[in-house]
C-alpha positions in Angstrom: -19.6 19.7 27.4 -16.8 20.6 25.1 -13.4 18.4 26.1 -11.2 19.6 23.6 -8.6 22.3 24.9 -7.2 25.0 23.0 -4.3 23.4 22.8 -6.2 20.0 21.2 -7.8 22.2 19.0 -4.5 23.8 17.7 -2.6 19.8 17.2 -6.1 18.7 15.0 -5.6 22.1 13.3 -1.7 21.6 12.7 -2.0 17.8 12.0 -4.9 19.4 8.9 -2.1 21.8 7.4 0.5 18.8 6.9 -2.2 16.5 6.0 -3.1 19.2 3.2 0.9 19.6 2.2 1.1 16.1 2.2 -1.6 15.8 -0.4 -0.7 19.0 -2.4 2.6 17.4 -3.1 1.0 13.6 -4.0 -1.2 15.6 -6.5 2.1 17.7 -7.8 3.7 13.9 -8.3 1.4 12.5 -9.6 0.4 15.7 -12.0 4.5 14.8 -13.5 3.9 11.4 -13.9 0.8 12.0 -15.8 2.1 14.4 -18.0 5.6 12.7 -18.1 3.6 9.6 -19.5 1.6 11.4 -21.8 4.7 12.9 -23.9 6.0 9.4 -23.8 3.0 7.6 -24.9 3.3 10.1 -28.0 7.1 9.8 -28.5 7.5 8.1 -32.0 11.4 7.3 -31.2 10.3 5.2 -28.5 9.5 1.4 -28.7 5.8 0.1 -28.8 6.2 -1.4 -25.2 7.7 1.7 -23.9 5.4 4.1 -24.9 2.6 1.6 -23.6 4.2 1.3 -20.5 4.0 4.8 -20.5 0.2 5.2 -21.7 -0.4 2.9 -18.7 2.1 5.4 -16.2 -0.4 8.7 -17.3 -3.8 6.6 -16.8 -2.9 5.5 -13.5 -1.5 8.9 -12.5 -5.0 10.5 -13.8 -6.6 7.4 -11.5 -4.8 8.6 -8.6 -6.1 12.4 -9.4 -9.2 11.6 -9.7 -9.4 10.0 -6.5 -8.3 12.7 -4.6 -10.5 14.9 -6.4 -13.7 12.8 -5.1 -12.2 12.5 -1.7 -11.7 16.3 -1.9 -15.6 16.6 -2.9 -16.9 14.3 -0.3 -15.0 16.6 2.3 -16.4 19.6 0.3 -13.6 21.0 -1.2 -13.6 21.9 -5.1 -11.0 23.9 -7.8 
């Protein structure tokens, strides 16, 4: 017996869109930061600790990435 009424169907459907604009715009953050911490880590004019702080900005960025792009294959979803 199916419970779910159109209208159900429609919320889990709408509540899937903002989960996936949600996520697009993580991923577009976090895409900055890694690229934003890349350039830094490679910024001569900078200080030692700076552009480490920075290294460690663009590998936690890339972390965060690569997480969603797991999750996104567990759920079967692939660039």
């Amino acid at each position: 017996m199916n419970d779910i009424t159109p209208l159900d169907e429609a919320v889990f459907k709408a509540y899937g869109v903002a989960l996936g604009l949600a996520t697009m715009a993580m991923v577009r953050e976090e895409i900055v930061k890694s690229i934003e911490g890349q350039l830094g880590s490679q910024d001569r004019t900078l200080t030692s600790e700076v552009r480490a702080e920075a290294l460690q900005t663009a590998q936690e960025a890339n972390n965060a990435l690569s997480l969603v792009a797991s999750a996104q294959a567990v759920c079967g979803i692939s660039a």
